[in-house]
Every structure is written in C-alpha cells, then in structure tokens.
Predicted model as a PDB file, atoms N, CA, C, CB and O in Angstrom, pLDDT in the B-factor column:
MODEL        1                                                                  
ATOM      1  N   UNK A   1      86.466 124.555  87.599  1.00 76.00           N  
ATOM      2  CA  UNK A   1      87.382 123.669  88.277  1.00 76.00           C  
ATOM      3  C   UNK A   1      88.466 123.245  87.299  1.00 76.00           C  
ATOM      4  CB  UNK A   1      86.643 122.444  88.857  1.00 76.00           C  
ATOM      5  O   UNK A   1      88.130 123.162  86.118  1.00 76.00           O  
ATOM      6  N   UNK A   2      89.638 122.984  87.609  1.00 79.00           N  
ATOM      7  CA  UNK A   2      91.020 122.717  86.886  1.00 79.00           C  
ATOM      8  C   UNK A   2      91.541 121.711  87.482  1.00 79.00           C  
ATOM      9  CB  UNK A   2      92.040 123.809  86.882  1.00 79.00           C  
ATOM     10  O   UNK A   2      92.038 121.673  88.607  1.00 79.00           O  
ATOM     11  N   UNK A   3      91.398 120.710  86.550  1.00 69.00           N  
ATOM     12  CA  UNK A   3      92.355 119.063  87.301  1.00 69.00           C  
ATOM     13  C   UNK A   3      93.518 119.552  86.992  1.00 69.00           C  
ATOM     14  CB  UNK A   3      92.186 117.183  86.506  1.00 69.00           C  
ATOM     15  O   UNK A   3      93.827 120.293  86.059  1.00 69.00           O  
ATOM     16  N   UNK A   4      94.170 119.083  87.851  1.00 75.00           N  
ATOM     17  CA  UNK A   4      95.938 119.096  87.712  1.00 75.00           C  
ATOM     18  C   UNK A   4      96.352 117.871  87.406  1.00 75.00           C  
ATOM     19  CB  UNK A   4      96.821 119.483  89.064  1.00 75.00           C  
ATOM     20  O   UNK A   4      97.582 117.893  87.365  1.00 75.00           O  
ATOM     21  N   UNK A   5      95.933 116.810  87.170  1.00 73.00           N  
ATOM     22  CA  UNK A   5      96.248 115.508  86.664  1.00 73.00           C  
ATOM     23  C   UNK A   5      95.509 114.106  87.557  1.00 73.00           C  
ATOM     24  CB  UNK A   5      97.916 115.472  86.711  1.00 73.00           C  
ATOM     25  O   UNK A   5      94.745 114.292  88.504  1.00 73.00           O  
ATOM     26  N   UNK A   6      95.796 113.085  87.189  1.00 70.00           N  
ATOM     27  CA  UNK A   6      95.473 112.442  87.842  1.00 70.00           C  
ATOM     28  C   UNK A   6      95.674 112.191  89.470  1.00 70.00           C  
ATOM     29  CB  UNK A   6      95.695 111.830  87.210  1.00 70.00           C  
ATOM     30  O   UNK A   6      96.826 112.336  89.879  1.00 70.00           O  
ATOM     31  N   UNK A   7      94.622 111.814  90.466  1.00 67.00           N  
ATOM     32  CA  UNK A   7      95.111 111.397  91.517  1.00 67.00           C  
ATOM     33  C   UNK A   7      95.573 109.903  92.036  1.00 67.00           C  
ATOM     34  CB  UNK A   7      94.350 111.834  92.147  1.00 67.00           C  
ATOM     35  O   UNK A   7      96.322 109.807  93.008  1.00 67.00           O  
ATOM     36  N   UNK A   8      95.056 108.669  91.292  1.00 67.00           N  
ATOM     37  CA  UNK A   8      95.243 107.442  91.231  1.00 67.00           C  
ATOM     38  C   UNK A   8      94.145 106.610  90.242  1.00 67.00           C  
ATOM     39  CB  UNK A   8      95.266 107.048  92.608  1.00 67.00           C  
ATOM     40  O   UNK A   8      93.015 106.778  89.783  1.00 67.00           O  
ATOM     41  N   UNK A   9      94.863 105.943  90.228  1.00 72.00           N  
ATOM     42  CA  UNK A   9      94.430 104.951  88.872  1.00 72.00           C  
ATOM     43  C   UNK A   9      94.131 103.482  89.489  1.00 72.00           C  
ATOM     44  CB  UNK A   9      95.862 104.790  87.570  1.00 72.00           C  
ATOM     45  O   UNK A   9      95.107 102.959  90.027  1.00 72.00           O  
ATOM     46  N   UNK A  10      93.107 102.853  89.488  1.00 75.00           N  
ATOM     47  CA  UNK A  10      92.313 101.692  90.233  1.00 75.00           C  
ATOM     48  C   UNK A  10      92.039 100.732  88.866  1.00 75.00           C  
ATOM     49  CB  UNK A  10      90.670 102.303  91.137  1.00 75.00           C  
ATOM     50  O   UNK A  10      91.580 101.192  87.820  1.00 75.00           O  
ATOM     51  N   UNK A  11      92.373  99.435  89.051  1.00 80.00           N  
ATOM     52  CA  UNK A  11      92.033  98.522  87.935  1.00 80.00           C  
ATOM     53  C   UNK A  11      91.943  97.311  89.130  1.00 80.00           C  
ATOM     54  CB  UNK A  11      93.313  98.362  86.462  1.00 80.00           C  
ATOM     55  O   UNK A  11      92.439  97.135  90.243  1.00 80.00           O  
ATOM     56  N   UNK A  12      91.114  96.665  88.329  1.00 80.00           N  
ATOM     57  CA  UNK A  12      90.773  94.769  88.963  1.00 80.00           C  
ATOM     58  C   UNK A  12      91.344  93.858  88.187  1.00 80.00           C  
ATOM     59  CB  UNK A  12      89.077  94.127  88.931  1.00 80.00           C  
ATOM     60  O   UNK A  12      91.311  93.884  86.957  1.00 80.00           O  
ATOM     61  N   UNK A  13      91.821  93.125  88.782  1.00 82.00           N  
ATOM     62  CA  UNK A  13      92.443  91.605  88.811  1.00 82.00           C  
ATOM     63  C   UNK A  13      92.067  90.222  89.090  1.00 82.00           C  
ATOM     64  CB  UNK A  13      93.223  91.597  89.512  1.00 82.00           C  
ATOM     65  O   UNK A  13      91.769  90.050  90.272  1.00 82.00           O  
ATOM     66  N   UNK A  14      91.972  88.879  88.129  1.00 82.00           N  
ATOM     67  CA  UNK A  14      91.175  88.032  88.790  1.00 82.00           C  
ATOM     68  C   UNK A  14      91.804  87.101  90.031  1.00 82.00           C  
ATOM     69  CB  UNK A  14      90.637  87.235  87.751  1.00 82.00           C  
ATOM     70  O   UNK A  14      91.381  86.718  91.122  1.00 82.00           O  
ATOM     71  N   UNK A  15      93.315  86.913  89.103  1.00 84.00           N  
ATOM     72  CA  UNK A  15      93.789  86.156  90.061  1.00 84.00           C  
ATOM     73  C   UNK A  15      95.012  87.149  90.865  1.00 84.00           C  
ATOM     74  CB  UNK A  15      94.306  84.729  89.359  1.00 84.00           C  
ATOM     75  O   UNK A  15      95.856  87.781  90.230  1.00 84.00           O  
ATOM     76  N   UNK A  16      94.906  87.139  92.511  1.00 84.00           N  
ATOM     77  CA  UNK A  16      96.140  87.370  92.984  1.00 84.00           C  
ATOM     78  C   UNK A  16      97.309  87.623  92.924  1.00 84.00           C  
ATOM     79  CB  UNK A  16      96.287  86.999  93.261  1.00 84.00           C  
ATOM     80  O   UNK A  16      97.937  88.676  93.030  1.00 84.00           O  
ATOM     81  N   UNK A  17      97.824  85.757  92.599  1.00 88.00           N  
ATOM     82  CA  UNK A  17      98.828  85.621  92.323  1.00 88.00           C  
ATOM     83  C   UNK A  17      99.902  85.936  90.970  1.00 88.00           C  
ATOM     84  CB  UNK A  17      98.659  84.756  92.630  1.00 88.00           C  
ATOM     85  O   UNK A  17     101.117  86.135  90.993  1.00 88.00           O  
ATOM     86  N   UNK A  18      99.068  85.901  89.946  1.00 89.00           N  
ATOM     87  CA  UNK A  18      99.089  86.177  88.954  1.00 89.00           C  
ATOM     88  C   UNK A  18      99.512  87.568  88.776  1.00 89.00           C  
ATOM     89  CB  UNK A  18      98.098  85.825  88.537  1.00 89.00           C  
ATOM     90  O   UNK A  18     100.439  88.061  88.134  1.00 89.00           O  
ATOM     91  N   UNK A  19      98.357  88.201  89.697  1.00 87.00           N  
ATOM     92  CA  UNK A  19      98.737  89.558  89.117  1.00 87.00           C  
ATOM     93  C   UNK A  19      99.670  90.474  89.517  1.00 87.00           C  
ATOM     94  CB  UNK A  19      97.822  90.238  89.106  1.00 87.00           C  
ATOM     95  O   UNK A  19     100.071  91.532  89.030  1.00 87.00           O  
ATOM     96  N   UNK A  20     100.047  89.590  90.918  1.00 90.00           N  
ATOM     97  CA  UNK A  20     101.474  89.780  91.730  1.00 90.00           C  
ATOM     98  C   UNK A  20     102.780  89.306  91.030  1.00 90.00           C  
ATOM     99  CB  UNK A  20     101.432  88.944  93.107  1.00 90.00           C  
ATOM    100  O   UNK A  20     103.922  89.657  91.327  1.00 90.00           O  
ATOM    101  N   UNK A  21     102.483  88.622  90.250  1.00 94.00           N  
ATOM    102  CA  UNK A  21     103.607  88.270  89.947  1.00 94.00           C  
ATOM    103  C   UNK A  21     103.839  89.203  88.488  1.00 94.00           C  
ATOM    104  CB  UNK A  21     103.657  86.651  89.904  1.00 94.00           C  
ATOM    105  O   UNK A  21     104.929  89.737  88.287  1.00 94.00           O  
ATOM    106  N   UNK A  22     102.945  89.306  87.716  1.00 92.00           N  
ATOM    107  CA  UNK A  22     103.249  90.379  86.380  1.00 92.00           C  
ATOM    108  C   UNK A  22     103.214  91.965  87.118  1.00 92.00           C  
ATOM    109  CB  UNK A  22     101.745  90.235  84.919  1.00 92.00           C  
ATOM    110  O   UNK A  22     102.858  92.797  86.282  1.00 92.00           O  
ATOM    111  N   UNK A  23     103.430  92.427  88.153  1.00 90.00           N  
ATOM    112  CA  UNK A  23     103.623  93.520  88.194  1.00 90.00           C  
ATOM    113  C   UNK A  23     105.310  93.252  88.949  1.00 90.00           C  
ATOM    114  CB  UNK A  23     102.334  94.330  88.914  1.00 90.00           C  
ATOM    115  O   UNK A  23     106.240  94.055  88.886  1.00 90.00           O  
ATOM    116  N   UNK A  24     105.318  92.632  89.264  1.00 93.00           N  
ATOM    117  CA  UNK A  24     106.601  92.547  89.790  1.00 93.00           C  
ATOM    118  C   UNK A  24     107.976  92.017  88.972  1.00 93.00           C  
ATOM    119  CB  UNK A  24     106.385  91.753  90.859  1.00 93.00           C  
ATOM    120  O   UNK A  24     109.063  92.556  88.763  1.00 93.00           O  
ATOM    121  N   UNK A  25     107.436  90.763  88.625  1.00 95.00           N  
ATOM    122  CA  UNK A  25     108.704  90.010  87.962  1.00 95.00           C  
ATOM    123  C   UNK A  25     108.681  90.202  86.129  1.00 95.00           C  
ATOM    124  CB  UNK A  25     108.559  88.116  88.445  1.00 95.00           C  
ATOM    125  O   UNK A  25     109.616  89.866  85.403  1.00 95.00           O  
ATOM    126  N   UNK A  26     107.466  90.777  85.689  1.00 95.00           N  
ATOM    127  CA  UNK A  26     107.137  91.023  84.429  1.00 95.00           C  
ATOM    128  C   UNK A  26     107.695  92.482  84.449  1.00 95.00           C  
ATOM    129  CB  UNK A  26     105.575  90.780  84.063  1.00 95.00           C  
ATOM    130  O   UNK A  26     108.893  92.604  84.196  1.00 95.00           O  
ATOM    131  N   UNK A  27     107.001  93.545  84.705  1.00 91.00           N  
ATOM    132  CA  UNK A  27     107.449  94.902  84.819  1.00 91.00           C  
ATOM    133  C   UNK A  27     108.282  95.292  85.405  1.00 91.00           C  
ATOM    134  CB  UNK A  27     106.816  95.559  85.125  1.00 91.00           C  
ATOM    135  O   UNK A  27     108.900  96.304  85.075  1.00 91.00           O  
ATOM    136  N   UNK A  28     108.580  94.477  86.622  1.00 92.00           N  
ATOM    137  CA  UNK A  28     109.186  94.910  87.182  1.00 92.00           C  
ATOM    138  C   UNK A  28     109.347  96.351  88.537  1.00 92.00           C  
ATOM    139  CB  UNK A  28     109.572  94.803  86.298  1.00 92.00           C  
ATOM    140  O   UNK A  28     110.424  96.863  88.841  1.00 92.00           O  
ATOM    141  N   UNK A  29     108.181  96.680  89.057  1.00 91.00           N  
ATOM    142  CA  UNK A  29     107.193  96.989  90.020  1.00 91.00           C  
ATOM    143  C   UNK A  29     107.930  96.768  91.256  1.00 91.00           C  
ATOM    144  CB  UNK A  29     105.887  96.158  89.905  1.00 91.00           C  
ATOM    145  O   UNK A  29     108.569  95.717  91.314  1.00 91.00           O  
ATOM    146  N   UNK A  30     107.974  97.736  92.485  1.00 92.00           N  
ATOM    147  CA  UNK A  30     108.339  96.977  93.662  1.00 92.00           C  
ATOM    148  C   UNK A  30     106.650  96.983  94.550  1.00 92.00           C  
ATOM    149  CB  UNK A  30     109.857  97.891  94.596  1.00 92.00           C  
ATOM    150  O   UNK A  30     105.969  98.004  94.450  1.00 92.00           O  
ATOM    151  N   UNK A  31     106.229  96.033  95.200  1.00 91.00           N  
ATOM    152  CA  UNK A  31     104.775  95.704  95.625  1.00 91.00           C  
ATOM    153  C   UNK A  31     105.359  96.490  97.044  1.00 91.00           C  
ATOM    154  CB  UNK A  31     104.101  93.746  95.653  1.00 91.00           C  
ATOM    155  O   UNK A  31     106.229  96.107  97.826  1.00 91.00           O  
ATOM    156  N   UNK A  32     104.343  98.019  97.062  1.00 87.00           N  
ATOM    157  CA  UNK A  32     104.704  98.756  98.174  1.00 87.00           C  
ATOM    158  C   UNK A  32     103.873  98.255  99.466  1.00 87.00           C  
ATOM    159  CB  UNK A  32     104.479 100.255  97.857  1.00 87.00           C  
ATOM    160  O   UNK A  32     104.207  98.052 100.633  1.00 87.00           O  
ATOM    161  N   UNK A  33     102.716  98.149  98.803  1.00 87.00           N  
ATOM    162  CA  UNK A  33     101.861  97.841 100.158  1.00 87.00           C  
ATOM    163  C   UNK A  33     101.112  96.855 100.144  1.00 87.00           C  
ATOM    164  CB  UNK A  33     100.999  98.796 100.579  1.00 87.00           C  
ATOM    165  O   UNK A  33     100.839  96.542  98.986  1.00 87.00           O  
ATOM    166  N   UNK A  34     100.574  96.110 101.020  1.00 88.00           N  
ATOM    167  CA  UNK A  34      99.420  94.963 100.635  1.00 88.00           C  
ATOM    168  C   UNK A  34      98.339  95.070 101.549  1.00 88.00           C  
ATOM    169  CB  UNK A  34      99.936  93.396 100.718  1.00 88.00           C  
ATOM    170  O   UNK A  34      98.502  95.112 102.768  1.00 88.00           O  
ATOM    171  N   UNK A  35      97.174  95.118 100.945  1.00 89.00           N  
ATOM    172  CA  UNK A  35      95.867  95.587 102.316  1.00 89.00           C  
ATOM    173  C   UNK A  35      94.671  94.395 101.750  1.00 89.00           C  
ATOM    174  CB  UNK A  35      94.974  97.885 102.166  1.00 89.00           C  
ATOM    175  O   UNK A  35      94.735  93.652 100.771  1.00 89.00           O  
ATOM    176  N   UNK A  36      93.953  94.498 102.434  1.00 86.00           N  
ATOM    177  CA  UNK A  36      92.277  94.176 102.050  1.00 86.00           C  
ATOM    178  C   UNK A  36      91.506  95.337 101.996  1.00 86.00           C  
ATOM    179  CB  UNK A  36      91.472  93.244 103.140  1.00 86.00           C  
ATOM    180  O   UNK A  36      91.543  96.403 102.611  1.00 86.00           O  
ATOM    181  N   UNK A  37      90.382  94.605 100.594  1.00 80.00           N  
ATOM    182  CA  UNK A  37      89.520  95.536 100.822  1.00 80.00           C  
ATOM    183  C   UNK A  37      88.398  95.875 101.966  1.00 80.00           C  
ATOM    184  CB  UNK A  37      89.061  95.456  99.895  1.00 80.00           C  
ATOM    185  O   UNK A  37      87.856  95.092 102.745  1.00 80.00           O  
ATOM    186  N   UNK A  38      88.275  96.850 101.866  1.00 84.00           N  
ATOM    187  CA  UNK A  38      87.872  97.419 103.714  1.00 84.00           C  
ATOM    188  C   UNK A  38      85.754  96.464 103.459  1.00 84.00           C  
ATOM    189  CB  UNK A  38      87.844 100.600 103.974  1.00 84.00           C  
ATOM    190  O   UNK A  38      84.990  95.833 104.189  1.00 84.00           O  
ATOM    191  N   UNK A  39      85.747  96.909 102.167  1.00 85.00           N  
ATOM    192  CA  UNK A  39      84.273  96.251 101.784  1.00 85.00           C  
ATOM    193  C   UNK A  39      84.372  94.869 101.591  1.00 85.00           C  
ATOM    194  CB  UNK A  39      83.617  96.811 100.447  1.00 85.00           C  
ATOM    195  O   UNK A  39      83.293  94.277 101.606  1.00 85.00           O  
ATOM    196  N   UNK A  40      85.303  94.248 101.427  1.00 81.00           N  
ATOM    197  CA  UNK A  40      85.181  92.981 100.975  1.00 81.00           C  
ATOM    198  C   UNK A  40      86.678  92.251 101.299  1.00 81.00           C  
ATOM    199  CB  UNK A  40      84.733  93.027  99.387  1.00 81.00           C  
ATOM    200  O   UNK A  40      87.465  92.074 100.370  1.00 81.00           O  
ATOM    201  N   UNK A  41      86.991  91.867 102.595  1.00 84.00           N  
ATOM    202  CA  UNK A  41      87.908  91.303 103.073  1.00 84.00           C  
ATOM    203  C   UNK A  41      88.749  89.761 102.592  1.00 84.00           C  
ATOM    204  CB  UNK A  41      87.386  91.325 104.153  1.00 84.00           C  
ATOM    205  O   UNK A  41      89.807  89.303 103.023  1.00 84.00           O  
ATOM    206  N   UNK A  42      87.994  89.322 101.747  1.00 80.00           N  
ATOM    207  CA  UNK A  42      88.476  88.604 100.980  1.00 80.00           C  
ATOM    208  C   UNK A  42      89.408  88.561  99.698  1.00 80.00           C  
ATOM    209  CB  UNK A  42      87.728  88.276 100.858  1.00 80.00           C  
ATOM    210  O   UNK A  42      90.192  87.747  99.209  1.00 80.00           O  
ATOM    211  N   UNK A  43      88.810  90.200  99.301  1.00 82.00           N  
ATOM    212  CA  UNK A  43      89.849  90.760  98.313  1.00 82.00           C  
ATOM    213  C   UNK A  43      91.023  91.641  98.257  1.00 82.00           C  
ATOM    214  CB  UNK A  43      89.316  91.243  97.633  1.00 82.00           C  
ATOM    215  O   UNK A  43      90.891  92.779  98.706  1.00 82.00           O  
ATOM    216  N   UNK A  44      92.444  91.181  97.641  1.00 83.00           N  
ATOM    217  CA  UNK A  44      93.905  91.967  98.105  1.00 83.00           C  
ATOM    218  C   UNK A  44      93.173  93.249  97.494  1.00 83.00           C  
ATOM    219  CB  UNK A  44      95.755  91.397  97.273  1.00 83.00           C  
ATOM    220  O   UNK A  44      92.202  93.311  96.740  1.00 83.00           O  
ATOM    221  N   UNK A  45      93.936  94.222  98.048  1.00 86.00           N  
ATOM    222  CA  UNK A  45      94.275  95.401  97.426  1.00 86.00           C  
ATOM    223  C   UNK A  45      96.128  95.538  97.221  1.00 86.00           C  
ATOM    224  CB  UNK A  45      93.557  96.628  98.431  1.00 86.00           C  
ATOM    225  O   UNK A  45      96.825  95.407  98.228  1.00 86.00           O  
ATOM    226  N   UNK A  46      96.630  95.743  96.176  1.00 88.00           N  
ATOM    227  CA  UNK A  46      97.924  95.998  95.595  1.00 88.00           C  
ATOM    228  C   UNK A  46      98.522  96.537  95.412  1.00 88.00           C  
ATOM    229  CB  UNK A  46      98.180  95.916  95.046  1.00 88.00           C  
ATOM    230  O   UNK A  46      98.629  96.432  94.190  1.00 88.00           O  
ATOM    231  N   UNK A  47      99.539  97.590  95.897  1.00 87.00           N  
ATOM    232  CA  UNK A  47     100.075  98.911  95.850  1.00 87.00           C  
ATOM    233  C   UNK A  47     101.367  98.671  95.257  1.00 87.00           C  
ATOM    234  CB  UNK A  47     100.143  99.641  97.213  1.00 87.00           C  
ATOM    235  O   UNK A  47     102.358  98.397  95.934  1.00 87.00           O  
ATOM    236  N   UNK A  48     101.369  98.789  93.785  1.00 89.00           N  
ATOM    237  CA  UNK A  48     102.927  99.357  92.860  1.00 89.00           C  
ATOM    238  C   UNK A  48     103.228 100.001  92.564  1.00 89.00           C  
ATOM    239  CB  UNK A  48     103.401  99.225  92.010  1.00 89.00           C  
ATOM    240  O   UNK A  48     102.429 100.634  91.874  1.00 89.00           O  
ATOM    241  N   UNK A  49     104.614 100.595  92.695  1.00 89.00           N  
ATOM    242  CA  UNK A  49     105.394 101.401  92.127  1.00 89.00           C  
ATOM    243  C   UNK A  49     106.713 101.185  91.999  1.00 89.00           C  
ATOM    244  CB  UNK A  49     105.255 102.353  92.591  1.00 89.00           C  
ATOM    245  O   UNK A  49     107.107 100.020  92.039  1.00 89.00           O  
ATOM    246  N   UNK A  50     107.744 102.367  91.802  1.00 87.00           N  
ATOM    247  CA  UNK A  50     108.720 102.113  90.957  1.00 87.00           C  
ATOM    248  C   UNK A  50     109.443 101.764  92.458  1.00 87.00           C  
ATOM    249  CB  UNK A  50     109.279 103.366  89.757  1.00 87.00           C  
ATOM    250  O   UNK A  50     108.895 101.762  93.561  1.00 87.00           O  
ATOM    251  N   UNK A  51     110.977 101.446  92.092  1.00 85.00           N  
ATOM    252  CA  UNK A  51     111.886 101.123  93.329  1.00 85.00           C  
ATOM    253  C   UNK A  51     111.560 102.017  94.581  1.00 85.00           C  
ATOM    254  CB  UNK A  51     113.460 101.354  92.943  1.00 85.00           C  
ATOM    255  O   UNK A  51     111.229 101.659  95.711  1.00 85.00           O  
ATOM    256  N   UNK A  52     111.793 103.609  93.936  1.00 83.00           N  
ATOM    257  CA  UNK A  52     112.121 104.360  95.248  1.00 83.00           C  
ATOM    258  C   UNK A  52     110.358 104.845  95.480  1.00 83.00           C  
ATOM    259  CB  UNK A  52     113.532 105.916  95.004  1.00 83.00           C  
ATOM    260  O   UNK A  52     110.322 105.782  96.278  1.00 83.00           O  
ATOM    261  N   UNK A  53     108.917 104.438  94.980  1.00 72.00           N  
ATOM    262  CA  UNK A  53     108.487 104.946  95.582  1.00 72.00           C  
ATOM    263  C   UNK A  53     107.893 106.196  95.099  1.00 72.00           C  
ATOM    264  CB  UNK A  53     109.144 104.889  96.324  1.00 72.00           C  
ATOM    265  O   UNK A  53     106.816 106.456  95.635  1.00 72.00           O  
ATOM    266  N   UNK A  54     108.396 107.209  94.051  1.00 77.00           N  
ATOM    267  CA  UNK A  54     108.138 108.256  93.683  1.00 77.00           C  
ATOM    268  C   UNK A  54     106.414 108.699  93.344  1.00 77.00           C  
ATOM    269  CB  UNK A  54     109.036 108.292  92.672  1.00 77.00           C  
ATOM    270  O   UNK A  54     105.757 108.148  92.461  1.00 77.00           O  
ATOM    271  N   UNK A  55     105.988 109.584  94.071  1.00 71.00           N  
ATOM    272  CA  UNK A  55     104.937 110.217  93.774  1.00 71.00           C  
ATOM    273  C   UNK A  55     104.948 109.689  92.506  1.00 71.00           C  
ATOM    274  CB  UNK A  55     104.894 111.640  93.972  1.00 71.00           C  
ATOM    275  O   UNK A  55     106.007 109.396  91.952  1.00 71.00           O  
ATOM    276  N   UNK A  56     103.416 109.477  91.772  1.00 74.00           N  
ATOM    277  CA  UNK A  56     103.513 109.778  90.747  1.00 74.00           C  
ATOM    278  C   UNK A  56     103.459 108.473  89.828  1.00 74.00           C  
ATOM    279  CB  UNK A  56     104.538 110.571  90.726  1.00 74.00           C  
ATOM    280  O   UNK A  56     103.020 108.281  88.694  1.00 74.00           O  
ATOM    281  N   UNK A  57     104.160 107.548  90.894  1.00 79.00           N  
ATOM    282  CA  UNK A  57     103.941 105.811  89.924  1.00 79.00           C  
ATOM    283  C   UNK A  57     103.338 104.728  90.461  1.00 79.00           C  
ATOM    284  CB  UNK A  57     105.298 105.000  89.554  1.00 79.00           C  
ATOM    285  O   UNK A  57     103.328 103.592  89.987  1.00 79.00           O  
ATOM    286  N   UNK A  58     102.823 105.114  91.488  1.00 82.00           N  
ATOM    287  CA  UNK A  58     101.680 103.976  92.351  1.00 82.00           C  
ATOM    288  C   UNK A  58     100.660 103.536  91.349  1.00 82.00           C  
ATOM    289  CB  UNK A  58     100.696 104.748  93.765  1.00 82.00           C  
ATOM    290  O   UNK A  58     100.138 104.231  90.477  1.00 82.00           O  
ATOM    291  N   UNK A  59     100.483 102.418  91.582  1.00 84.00           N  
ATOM    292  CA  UNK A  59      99.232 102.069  90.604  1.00 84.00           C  
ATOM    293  C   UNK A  59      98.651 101.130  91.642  1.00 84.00           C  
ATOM    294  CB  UNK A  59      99.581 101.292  88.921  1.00 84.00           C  
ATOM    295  O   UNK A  59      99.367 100.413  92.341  1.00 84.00           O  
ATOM    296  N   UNK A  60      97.260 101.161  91.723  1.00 81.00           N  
ATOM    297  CA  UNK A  60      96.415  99.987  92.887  1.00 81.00           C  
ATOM    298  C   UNK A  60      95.624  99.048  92.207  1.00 81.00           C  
ATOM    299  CB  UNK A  60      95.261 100.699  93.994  1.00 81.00           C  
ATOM    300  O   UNK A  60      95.120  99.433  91.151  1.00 81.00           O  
ATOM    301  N   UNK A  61      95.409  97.924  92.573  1.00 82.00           N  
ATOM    302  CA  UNK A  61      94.707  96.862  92.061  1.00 82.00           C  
ATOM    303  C   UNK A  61      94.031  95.884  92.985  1.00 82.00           C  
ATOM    304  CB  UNK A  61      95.538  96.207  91.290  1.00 82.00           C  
ATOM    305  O   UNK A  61      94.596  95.211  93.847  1.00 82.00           O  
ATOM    306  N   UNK A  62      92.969  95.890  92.744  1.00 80.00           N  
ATOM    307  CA  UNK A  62      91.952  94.872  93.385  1.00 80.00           C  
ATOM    308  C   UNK A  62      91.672  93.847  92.623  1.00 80.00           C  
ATOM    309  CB  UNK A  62      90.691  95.403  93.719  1.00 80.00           C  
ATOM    310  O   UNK A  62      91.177  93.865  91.497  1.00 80.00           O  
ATOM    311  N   UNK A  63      92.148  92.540  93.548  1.00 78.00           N  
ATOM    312  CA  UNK A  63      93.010  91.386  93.294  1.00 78.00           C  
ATOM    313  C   UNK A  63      91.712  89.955  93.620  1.00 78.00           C  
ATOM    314  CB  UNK A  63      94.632  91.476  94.565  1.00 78.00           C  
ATOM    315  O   UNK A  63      91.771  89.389  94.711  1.00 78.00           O  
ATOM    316  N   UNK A  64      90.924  89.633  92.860  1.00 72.00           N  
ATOM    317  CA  UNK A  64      90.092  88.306  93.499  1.00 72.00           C  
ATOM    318  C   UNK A  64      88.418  88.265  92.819  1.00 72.00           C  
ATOM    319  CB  UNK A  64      89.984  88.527  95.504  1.00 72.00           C  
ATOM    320  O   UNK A  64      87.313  87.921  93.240  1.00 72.00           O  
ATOM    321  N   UNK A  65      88.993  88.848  91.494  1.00 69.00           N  
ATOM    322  CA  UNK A  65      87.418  89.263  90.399  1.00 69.00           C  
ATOM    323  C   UNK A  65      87.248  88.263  89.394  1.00 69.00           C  
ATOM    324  CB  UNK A  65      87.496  90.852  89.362  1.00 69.00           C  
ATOM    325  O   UNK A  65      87.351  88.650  88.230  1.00 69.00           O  
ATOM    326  N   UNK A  66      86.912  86.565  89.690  1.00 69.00           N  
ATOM    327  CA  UNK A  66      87.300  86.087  88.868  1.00 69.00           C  
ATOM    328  C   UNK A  66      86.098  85.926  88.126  1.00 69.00           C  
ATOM    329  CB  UNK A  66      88.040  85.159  89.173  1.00 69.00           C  
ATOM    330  O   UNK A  66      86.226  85.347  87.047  1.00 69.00           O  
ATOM    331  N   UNK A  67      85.292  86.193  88.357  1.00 69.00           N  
ATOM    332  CA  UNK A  67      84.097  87.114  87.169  1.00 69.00           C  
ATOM    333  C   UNK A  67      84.581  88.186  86.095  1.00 69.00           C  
ATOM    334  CB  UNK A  67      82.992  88.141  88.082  1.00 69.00           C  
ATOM    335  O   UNK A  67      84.180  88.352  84.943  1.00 69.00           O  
ATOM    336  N   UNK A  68      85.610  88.898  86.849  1.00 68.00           N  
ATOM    337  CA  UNK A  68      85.753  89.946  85.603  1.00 68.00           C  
ATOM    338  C   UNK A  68      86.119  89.695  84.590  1.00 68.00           C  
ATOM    339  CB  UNK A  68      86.438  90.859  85.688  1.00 68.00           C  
ATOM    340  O   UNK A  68      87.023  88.859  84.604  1.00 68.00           O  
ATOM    341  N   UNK A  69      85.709  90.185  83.252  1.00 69.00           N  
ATOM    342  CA  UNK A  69      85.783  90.049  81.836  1.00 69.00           C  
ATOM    343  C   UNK A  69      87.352  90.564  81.229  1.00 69.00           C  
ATOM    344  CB  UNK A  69      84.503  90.962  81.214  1.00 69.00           C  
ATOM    345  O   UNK A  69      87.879  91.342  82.025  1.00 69.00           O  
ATOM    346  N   UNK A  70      87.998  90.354  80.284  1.00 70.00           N  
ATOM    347  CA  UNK A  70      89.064  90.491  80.222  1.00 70.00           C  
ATOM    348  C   UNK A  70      89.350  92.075  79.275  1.00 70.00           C  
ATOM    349  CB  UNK A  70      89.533  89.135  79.737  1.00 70.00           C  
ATOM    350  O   UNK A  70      88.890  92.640  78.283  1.00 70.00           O  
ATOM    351  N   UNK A  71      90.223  92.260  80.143  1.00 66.00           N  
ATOM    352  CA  UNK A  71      90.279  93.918  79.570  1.00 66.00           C  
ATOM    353  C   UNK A  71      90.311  94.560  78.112  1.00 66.00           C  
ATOM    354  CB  UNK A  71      91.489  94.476  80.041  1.00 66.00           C  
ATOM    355  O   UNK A  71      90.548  93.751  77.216  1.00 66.00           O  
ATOM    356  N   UNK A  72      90.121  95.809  77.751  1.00 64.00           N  
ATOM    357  CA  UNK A  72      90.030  95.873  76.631  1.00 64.00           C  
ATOM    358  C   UNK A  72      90.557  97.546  76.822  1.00 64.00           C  
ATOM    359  CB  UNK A  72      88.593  95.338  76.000  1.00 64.00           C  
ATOM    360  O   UNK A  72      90.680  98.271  75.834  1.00 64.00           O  
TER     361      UNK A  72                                                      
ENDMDL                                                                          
END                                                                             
C-alpha cells in the first residue's frame, strides 16, 4: 500500500471559544464549517482553512476537552 499524503489532521481543544478565536484572529484561518460531534453533542467540531478553501488546508478540531492535558 502507498499513502499519497495525508487525508486530515484531527486535534482537541479545551475551550471553544478560545480556540475559535486563535485560529481565526491569531492565524488567521477562515472557520469553514461548524458541526457537533455526532457522539457527543455537546462538543463543537471546527473546520479551518485558508480564505478560498483550498484542498489541502482544512484542519478539524474538537472543541470542549477541558480534561485534556496540554499539548506537547
């Protein structure tokens, strides 16, 4: 089997808002989509990428882990 590269890249977030706001107003990110998770409706799911959208720069984040440990 031969990967051709990645298909998407998934990271967690504790706070929401927070993390809406450093992908957007920090990086600078346009927030394409906004969903829940289908398992756990309490938690955003986060869809960024660049202005237009381009294959290739989506990044997703599950948004409401305020258990999770801080990245490394």
């Amino acid at each position: 089997m031969i990967t051709e590269g990645l298909h998407h890249v998934t990271a967690f977030a504790r706070d929401p808002q927070e993390n809406l706001r450093f992908y957007t107003e920090v990086l600078g990110l346009r927030l394409v989509k906004k969903t829940v998770n289908f398992d756990d409706p309490g938690t955003y799911h986060f869809y960024f990428g660049n202005q237009n959208g381009d294959p290739g720069t989506i990044i997703y984040l599950f948004s409401r882990f305020k258990e999770a440990g801080r990245g490394r």
